[in-house]
C-alpha positions in Angstrom: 3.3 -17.8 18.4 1.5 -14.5 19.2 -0.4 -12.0 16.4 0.0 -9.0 16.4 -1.2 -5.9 14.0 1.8 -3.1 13.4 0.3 0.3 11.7 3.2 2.5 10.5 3.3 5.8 9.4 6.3 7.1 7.3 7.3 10.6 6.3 4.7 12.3 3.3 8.0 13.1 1.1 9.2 9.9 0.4 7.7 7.7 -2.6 5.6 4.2 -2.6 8.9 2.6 -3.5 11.0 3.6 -0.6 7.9 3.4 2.0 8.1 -0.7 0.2 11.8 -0.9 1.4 10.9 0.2 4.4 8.4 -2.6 5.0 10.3 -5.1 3.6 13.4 -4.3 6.1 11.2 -4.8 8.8 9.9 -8.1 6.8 13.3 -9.4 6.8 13.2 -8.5 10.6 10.4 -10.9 11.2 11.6 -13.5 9.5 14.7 -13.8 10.7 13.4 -14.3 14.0 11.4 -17.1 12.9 8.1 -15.7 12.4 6.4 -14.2 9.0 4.2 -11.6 7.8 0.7 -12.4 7.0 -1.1 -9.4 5.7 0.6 -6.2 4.3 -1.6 -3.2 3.0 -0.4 -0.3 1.8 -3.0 3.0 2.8 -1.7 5.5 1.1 -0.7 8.8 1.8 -3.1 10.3 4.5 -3.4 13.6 6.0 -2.7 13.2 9.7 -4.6 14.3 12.9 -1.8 16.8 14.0 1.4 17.8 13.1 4.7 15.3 13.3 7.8 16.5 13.5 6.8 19.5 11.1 4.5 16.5 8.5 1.0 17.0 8.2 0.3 13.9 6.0 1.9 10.5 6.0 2.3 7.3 4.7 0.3 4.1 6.1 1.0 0.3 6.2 -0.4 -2.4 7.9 1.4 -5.3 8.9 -0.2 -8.4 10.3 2.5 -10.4 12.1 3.4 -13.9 13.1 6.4 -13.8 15.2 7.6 -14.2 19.0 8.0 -11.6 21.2 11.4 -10.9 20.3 10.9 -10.0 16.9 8.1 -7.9 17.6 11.0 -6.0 20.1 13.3 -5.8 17.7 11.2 -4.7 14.9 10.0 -1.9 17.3 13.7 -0.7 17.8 14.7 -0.9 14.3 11.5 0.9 13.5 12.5 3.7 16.4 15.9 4.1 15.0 14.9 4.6 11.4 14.3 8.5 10.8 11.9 8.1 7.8 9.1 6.5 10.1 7.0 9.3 12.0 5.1 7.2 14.2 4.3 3.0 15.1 2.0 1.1 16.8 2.0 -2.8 17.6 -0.8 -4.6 18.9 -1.4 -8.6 19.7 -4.5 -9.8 18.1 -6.5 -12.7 18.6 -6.6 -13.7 15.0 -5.2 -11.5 12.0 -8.2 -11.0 9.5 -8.1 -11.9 6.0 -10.2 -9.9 4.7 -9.1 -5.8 3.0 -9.0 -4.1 6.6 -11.8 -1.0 7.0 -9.4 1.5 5.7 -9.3 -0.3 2.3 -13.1 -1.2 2.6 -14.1 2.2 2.8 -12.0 3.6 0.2 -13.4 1.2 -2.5 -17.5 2.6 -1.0 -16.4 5.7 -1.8 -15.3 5.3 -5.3 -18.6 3.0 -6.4 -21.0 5.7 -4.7 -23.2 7.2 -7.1 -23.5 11.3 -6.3 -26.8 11.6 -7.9 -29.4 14.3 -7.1 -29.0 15.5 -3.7 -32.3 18.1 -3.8 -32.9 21.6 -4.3 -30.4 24.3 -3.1 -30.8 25.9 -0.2 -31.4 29.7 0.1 -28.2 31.4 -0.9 -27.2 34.4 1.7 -28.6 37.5 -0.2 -31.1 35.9 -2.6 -35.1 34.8 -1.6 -34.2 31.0 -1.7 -36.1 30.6 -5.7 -32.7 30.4 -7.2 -33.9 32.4 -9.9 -30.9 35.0 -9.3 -28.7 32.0 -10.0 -30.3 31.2 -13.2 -31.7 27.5 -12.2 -34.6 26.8 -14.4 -35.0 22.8 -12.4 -38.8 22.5 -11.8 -38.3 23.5 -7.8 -36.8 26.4 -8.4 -39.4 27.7 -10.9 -41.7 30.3 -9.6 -45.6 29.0 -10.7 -48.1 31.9 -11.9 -50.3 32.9 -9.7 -53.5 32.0 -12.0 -51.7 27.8 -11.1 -52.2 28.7 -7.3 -55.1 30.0 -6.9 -56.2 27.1 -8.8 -54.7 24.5 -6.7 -56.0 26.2 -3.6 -59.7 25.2 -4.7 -60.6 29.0 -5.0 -60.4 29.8 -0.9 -59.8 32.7 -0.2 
């Protein structure tokens, strides 16, 4: 039987729980048909590229599917006739991956990413670029004397 990869995106005000019925509707599709549902991942609600039908975020879920043609149809119309889903989009695939897609991949980088010490401040819009209007007393910020400069110049002048 063909593969195929089904992205969904469902209206922002509904909750996890009914965005779940949804899916498992179109589950029940599938395997009635004869085929099954071999990945499901739920991405959260997203903020969309551009507005649908007056949304501006939306739920996503991604289905990887094992099922003839005529399952894939028919979960396409049920999906078309159902008013809580904004948008779909069914692909065939080769092979259906196993592994947390890059959606899910990226989201777990971002929360293990250490925001350390990016470097100094750049120059504010009014102020000299010291940041000693701001009150930052870090080392790069701090003005030297001018006896320390004239010293580390070697005494050229």
């Amino acid at each position: 039987m063909p593969l195929y990869e089904t992205v969904l995106i469902a209206r922002n005000d509904l909750s996890q729980q009914q965005v779940d019925t949804i899916t498992d509707q179109i589950s029940a599709v599938i395997t009635e048909a004869g085929g099954e549902v071999k990945k499901r991942e739920y991405w959260g609600l997203r903020g969309l590229a551009y507005r649908i039908k007056k949304n501006r975020k939306g739920h996503y879920v991604l289905l990887g599917l094992d099922c003839p043609a005529s399952a894939e149809q028919e979960m396409a119309r049920q999906l078309g006739l159902n008013e809580d889903v904004l948008r779909h989009m069914t692909i065939r695939v080769e092979a259906i991956d196993e592994a947390p897609s890059a959606i899910l991949a990226k989201r777990g980088d971002d929360r293990e990413r250490d925001r350390g010490f990016r470097g100094p401040r750049p120059a504010g819009r009014f102020s000299s670029g010291r940041g000693r209007e701001r009150g930052d007393d870090r080392e790069e910020f701090r003005a030297r004397p001018r006896d320390e400069m004239e010293a580390g110049n070697g005494g050229e002048e």
